[in-house]
C-alpha positions in Angstrom: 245.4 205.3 4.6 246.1 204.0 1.4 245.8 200.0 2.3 244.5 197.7 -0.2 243.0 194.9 1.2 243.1 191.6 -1.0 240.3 189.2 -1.3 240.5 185.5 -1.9 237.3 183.8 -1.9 237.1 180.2 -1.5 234.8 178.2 -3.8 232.0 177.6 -0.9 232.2 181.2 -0.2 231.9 182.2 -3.8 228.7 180.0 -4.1 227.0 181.6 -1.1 227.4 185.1 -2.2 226.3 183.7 -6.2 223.1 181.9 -4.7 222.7 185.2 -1.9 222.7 187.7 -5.5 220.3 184.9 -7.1 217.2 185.4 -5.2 215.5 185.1 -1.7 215.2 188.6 0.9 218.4 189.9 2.4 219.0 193.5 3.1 220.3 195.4 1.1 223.3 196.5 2.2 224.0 192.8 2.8 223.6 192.3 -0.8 226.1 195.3 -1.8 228.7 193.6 0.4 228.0 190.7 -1.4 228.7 192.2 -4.6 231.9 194.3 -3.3 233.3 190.9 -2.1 232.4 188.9 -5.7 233.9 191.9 -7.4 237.6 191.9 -6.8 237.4 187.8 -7.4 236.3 188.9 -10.9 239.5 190.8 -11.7 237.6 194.3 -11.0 240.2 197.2 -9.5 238.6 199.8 -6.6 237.5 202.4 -9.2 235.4 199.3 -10.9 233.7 198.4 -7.7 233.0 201.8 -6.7 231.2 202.8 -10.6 229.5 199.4 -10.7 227.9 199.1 -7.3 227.7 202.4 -7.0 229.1 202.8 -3.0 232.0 204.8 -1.6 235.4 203.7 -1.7 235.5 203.6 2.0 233.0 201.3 1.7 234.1 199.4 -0.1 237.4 199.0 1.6 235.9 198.9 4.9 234.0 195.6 3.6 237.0 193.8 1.8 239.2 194.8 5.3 236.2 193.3 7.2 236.9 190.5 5.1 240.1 189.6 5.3 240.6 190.3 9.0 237.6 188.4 10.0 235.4 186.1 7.8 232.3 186.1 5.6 229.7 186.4 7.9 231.9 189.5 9.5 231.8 191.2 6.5 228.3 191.1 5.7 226.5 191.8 8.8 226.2 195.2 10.4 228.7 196.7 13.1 227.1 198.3 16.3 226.6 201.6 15.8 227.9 203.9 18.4 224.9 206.0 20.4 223.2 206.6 23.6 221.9 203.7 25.4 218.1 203.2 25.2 216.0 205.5 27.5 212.8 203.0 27.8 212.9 199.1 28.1 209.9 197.8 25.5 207.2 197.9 28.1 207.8 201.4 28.8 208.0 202.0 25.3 204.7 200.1 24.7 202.8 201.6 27.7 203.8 205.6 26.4 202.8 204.8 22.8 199.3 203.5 24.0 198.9 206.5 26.8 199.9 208.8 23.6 196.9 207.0 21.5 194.1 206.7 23.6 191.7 209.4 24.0 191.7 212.3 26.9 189.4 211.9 29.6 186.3 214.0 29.6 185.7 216.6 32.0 181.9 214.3 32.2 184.0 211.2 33.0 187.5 212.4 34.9 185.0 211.9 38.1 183.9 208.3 37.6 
């Protein structure tokens, strides 16, 4: 699967992804995606994007496809990830944690 997927950034999306690189907390995967998506704007080929933000070329295809079959926001964030469906709903979760960390019953006070 040799597609190349080509990315044409408006100017509103190019100054989100400039001022998301410029400071403030974002993930940082969100801020390689970032940088995949400003690269190919910049004139860089695959082989560029791969050495200078150091990812996979799947990954970086994978975001620029994201891209240009969905929208920014699509290409930024996180897909679900595939798995088994959770076992325990918070409470549970909660309620086995604290069990876990509270002290065992002595054999002075199991009768009380």
């Amino acid at each position: 699967m040799n597609v190349r997927y080509r990315v044409e950034l408006s100017q509103a999306e190019r100054d989100e992804l400039t001022a998301m690189l410029g400071g403030g907390k974002h993930a940082a995967r969100k801020l390689e995606r970032a940088q995949i998506l400003l690269a190919p704007d910049g004139g860089r080929c695959d082989a560029e994007i791969v050495r200078t933000v150091r990812v996979s070329l799947s990954t970086a295809g994978r975001t620029k496809r994201r891209f240009v079959e969905g929208n920014l926001e699509r290409a930024l964030s996180e897909e679900p990830r595939p798995g088994a469906e959770r076992r325990l709903t918070g409470k549970e979760e909660a309620l086995l944690v604290a069990t876990a960390c509270t002290k065992r019953p002595t054999a002075a006070n199991a009768g009380r």
